[in-house]
C-alpha atoms as a printed R data frame, in Angstrom:
    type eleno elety resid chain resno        x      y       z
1   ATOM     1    CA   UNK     A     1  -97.105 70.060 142.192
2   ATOM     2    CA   UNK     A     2 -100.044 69.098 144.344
3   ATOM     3    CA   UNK     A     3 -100.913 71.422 147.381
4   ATOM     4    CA   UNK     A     4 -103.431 70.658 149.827
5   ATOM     5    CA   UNK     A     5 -104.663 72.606 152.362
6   ATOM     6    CA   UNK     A     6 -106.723 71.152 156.151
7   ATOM     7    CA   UNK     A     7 -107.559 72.957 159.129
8   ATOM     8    CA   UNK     A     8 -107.664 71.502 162.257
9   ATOM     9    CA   UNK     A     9 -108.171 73.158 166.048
10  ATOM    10    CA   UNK     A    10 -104.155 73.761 166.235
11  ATOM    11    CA   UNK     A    11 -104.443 75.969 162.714
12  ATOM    12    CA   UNK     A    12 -103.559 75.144 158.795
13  ATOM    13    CA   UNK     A    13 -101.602 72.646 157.445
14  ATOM    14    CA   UNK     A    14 -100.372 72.861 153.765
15  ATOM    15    CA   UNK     A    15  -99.129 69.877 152.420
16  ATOM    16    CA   UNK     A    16  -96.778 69.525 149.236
17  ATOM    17    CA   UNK     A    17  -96.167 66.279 146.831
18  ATOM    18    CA   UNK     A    18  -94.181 66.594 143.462
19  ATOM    19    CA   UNK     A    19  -91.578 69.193 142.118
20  ATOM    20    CA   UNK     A    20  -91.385 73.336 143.770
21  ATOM    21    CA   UNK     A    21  -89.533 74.508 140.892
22  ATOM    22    CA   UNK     A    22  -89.215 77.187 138.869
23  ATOM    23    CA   UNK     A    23  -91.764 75.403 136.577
24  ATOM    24    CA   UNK     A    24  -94.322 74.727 139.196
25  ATOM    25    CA   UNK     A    25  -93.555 77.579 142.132
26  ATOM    26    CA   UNK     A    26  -97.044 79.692 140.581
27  ATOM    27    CA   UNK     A    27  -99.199 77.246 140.949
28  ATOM    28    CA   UNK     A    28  -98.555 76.291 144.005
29  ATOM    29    CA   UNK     A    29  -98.657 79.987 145.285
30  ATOM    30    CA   UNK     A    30 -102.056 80.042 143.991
31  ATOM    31    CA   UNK     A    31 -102.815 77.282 145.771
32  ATOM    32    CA   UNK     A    32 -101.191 79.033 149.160
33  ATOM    33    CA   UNK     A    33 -102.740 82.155 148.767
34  ATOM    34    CA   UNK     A    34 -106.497 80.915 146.582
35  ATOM    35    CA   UNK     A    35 -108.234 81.720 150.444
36  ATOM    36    CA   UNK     A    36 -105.843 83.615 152.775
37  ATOM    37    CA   UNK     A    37 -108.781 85.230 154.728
38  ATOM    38    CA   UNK     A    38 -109.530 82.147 156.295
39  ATOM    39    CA   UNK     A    39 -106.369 80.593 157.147
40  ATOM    40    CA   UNK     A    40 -106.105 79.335 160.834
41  ATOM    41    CA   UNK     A    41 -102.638 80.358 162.461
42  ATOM    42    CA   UNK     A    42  -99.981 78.923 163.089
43  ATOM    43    CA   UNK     A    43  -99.366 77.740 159.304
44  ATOM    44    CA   UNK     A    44  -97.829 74.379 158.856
45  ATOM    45    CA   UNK     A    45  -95.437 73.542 155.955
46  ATOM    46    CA   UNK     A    46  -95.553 69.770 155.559
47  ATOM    47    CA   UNK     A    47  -92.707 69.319 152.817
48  ATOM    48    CA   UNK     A    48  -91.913 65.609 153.514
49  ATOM    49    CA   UNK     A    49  -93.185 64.712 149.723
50  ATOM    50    CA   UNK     A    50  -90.941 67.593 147.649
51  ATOM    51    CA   UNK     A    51  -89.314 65.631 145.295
52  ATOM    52    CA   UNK     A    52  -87.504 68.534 143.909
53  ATOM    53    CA   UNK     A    53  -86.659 72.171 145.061
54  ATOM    54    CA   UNK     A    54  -84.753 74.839 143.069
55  ATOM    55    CA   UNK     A    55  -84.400 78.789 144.313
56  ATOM    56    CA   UNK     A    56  -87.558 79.622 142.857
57  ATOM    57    CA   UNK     A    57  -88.948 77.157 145.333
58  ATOM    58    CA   UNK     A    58  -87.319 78.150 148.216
59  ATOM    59    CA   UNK     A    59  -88.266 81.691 146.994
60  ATOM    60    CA   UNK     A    60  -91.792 80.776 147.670
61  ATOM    61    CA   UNK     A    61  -91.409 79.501 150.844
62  ATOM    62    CA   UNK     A    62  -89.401 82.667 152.109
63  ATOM    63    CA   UNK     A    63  -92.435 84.508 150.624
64  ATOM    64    CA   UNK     A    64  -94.973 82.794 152.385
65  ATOM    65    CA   UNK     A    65  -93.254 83.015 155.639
66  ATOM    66    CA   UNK     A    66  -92.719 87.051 155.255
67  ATOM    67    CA   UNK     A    67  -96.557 87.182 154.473
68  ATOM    68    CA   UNK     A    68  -97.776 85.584 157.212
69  ATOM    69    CA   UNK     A    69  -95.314 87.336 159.324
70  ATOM    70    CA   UNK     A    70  -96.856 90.416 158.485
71  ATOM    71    CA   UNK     A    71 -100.111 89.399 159.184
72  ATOM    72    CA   UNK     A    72  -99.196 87.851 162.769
73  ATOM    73    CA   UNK     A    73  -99.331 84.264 161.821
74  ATOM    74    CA   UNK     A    74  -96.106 82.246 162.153
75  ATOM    75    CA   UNK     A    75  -94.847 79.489 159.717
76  ATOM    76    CA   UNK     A    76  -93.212 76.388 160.459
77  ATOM    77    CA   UNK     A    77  -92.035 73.598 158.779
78  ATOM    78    CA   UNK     A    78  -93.356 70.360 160.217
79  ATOM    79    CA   UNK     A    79  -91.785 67.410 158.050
80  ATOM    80    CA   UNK     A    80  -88.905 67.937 155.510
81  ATOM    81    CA   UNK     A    81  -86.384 65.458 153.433
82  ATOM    82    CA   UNK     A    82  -83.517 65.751 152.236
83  ATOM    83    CA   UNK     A    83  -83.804 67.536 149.189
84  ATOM    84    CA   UNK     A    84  -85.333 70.615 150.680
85  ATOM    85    CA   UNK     A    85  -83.390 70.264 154.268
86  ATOM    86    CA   UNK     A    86  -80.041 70.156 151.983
87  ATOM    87    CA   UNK     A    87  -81.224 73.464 149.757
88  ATOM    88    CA   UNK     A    88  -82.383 75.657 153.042
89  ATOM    89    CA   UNK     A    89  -79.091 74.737 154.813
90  ATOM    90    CA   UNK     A    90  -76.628 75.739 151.951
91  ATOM    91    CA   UNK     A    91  -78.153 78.432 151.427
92  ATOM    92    CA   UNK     A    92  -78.117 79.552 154.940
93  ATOM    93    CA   UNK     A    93  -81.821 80.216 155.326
94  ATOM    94    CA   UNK     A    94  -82.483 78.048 158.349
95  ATOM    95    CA   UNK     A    95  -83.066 80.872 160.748
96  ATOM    96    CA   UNK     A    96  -86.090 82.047 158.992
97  ATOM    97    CA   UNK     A    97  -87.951 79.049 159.693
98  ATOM    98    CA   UNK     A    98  -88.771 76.951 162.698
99  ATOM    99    CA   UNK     A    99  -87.685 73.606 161.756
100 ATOM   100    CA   UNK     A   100  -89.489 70.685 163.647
101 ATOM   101    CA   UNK     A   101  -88.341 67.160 163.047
């Protein structure tokens, strides 16, 4: 799991490529969370290049989006696929996300 991280004027924008599994879920919330002081809101979850999501990845993303909730900063996913689109809509977790397509 590769996460990268960019600011720009309209806030941050995390990007993920490989597996968010159970395998690789703590490294990428190191990644998420290495410099939360200086994150620019809103927060951008660009998930277009998840291969592969289990619980334990959607796990994380619920986390992160309760985090930054609490700290005034909303979450949104930008791109998706069908892997993780399938995996937030079976499991009914949709309306804890904005979804933009």
């Amino acid at each position: 799991m590769n996460v990268t991280r960019k600011n720009n004027k309209s806030g941050s924008v995390f990007s993920f490529d490989g597996d968010l599994t159970i395998y690789t879920v703590a490294q990428a919330k190191q990644a998420l969370f290495d410099d939360y002081d200086s994150l620019i809101g809103p927060v951008a979850l660009d998930l277009r290049n998840v291969s592969e999501i289990d619980t334990a990845g959607l796990q994380l993303l619920l986390f992160v989006q309760k985090q930054l909730a609490a700290a005034e900063k909303r979450v949104h996913i930008t791109k998706s696929n069908e892997h993780v689109d399938a995996l937030i809509t079976h499991l009914d977790v949709a309306s804890y996300f904005t979804l933009e397509k």
